[in-house]
C-alpha positions in Angstrom: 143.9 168.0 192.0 144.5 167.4 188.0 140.9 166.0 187.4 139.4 168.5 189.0 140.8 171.4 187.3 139.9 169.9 184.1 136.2 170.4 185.0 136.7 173.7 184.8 137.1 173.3 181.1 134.4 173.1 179.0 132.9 169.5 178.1 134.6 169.4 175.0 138.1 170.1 176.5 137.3 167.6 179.5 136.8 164.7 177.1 139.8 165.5 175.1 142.4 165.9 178.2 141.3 163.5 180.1 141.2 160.6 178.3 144.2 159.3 180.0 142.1 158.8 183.4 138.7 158.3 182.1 136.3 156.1 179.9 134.2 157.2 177.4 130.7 154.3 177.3 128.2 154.9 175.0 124.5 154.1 176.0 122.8 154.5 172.8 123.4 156.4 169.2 124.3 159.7 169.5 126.9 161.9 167.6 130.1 161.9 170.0 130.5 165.8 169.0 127.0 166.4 171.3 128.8 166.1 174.2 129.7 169.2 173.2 126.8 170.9 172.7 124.4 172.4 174.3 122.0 170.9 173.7 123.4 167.9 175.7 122.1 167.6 179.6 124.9 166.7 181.7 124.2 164.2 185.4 127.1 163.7 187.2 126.6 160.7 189.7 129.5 160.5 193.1 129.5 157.3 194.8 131.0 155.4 197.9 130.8 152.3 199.3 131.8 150.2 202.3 132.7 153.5 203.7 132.6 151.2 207.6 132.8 154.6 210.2 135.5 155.6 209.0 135.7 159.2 209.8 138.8 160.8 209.8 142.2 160.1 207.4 144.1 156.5 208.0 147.1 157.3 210.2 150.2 157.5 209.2 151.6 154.8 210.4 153.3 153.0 207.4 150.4 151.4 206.0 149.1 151.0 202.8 146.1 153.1 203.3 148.1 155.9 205.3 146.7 159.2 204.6 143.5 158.3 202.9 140.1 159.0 203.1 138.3 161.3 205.8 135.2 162.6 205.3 136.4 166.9 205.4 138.4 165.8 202.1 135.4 164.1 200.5 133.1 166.6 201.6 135.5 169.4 199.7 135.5 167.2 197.3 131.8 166.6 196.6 131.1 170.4 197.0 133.7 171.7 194.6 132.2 169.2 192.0 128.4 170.3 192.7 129.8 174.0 192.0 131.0 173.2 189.1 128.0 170.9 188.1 124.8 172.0 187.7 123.3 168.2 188.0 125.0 165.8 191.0 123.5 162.3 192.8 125.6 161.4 195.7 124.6 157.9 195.9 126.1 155.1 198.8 126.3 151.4 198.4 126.0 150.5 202.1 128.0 149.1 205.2 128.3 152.4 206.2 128.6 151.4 209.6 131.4 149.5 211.7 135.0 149.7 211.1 136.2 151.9 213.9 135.6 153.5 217.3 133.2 156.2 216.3 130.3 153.3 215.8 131.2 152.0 219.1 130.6 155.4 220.9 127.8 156.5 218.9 126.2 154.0 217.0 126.0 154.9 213.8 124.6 158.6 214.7 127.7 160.2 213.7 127.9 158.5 210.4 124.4 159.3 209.0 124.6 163.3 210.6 127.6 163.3 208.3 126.3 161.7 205.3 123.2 164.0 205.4 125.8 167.0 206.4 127.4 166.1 203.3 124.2 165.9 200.7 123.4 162.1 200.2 120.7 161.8 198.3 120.4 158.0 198.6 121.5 154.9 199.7 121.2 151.2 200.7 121.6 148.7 203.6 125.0 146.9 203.7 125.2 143.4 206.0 127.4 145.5 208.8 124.2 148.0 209.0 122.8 145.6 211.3 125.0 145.3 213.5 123.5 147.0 216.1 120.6 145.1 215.1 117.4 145.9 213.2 116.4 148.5 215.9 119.8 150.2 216.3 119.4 151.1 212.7 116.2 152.0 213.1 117.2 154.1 216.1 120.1 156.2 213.8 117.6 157.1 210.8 115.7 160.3 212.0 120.0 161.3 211.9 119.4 160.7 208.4 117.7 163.0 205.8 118.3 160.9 203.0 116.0 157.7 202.3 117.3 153.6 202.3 116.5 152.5 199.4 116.3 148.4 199.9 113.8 146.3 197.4 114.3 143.1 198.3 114.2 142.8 202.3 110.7 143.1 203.6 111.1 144.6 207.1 107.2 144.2 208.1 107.6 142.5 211.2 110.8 144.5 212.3 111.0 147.9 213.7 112.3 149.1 210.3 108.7 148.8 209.0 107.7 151.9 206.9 111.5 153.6 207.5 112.7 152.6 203.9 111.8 152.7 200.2 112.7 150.1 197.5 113.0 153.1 195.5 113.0 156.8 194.5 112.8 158.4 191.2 114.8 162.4 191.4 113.9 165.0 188.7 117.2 166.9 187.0 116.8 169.5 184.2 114.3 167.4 182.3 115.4 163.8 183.2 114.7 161.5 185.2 116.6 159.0 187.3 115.5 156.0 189.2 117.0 154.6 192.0 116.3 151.2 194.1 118.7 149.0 196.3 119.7 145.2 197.1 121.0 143.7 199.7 122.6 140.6 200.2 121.5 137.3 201.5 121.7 138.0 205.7 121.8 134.5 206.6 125.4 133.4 207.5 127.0 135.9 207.1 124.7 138.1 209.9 123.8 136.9 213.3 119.7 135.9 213.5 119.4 137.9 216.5 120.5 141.1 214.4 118.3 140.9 211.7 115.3 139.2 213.5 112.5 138.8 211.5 113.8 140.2 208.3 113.1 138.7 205.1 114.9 138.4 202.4 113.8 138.4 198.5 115.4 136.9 195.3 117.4 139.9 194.4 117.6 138.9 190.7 113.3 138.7 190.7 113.2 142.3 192.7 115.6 143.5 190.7 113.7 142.9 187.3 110.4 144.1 188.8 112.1 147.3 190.4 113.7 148.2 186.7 110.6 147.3 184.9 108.5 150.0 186.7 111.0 152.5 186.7 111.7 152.3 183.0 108.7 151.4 181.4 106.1 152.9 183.7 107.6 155.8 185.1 109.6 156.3 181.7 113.2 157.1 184.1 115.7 157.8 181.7 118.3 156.1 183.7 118.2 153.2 186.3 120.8 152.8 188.9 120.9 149.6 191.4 122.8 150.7 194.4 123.3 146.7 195.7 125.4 144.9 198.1 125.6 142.2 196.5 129.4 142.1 195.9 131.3 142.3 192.5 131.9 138.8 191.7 132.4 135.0 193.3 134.3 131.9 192.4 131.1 130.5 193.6 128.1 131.0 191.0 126.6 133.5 194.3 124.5 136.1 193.2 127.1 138.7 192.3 126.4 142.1 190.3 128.1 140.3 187.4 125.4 137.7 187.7 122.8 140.1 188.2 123.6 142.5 185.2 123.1 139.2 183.1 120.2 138.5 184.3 118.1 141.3 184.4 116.4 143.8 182.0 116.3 148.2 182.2 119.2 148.2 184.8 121.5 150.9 183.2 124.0 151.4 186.3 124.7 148.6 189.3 126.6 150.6 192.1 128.5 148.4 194.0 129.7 147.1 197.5 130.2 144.5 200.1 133.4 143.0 197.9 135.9 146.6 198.5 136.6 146.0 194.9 138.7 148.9 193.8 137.8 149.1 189.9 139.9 151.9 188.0 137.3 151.9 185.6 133.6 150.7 185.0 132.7 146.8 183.6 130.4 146.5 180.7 127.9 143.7 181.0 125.3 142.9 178.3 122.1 142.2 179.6 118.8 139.8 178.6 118.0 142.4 176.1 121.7 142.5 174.4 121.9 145.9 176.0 124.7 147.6 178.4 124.4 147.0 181.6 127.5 149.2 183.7 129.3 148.4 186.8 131.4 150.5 189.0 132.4 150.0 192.7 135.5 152.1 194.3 137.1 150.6 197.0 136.3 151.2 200.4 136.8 153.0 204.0 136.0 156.5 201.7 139.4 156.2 200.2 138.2 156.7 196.3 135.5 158.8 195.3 133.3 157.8 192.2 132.5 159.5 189.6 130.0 158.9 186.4 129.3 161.8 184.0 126.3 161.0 181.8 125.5 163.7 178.6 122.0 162.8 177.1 121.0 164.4 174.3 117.9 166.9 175.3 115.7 165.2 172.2 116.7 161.6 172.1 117.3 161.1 175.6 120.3 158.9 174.2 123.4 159.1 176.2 127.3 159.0 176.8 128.5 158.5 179.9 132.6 159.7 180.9 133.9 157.4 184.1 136.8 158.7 187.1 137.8 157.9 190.1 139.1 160.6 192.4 141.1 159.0 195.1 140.5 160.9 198.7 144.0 162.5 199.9 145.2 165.4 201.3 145.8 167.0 198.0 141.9 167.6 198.0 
């Protein structure tokens, strides 16, 4: 796969050849030669979303998808990338369940062993993650050795009370990274008997109290939203668009519930005046995400390099 043997190259060589497929965004005032250097620290973030059971490749059968996806490929994938990289956050956007026969027959069991299999280190609820209900989620997550990050559903009177975190801050080579979830508004568009007595929050409100600590009290040198909100609406529905505007100390919104396939990042500016980025790849594990942050080691100031690495047999 082209982008992957240009990782073998050193940073300055990746930036330079792979301009073509990849964006450079700049997250505050650094020399662009530091990427360079060593004295720049280096987080790669992978990401899915709306991955919906799907297990193996899409047939080939003529369709548009044929071929696709399939977790072996991605789980090559991500492990070729983590020997390469000495930092990596695999991170999911939710729905990982429902979309074919493997969450009939197991029930989401299969799904999570896999994720965890494969080195998840986070992600949220998506709407079709209740569709076992509230306790056939609950039921799946000792399968699971990753945490659920979801801020702004408040699952006290359900059996997921206690089973997930609004967020979770990991620790790479002297930075740190904070991570928290959304999930979108369950009524309508989930049946009442499936998410029971499940509350949900303003996302917008959760979203600016979940930053807030992670930035200014825990001092996280990056704050990623993993929300399944969905891209954008015609509608003025609360959209990551909308919620990029309106927030403060969100660096990084990963994205779902809309299967928006984005060939490259959106730039948002935020309360502050400040970059807020948005990525989402797709769905049914057919794109892998990638986000390559360089922060400089005394200014904590960074660059960040976007790719998408599309899931085929060529993996």
């Amino acid at each position: 796969m082209e982008e992957l043997s240009l990782l073998k190259n050193n940073r300055r060589d990746f930036l330079k050849k792979s301009a073509g497929t990849t964006a450079l965004l700049a997250l505050g005032g650094f020399p662009y030669e530091a990427l360079a250097r060593d004295s720049a620290v280096q987080l790669t973030i992978l990401h899915t979303n709306d991955v919906h059971s799907r297990i193996e490749p899409f047939p080939m059968d003529g369709s548009r998808n044929q071929g696709l996806g399939g977790v072996a490929r991605r789980a090559a994938l991500v492990k070729k990338i983590r020997q390469e990289q000495k930092n990596v956050l695999l991170l999911d956007a939710g729905d990982i369940f429902q979309g074919t026969p493997y969450f009939n027959l197991y029930g989401g069991e299969l799904e999570l062993q896999i994720m965890s299999d494969m080195g998840y280190d986070a992600a949220t609820m998506g709407n079709h993650d209740f569709d076992n209900g509230v306790a056939g989620f609950a039921k799946q997550l000792p399968h699971a050795n990753f945490p659920i990050l979801v801020s702004n559903y408040n699952f006290a009177n359900t059996e997921l009370k206690g089973k997930t975190q609004p967020h979770k801050i990991f620790e790479k080579q002297g930075l740190k990274i904070g991570v928290f979830g959304l999930g979108i508004e369950l009524h309508g568009l989930v049946n009442k008997k499936n998410y029971g007595e499940t509350q949900y929050l303003d996302p917008i409100a959760k979203a600016n109290e979940a930053a807030s600590f992670l930035k200014n009290e825990k001092h996280c040198d990056l704050v990623i939203c993993l929300s399944h909100l969905g891209y954008k609406y015609k509608e003025q529905k609360v959209s990551d668009q909308i919620l990029a505007k309106s927030t403060r100390n969100i660096d990084l919104i990963i994205g779902g519930h809309t299967h928006t396939f984005m060939k490259l990042p959106e730039d948002v500016m935020n309360l502050d005046g400040k970059i807020t980025t948005i990525n989402q790849v797709g769905f049914a594990g057919i794109n892998l995400g990638r986000l390559d942050y360089f922060f400089d080691r005394e200014s904590k100031h960074g660059k960040m390099v976007a790719a998408v690495y599309p899931v085929h047999g060529l993996v």
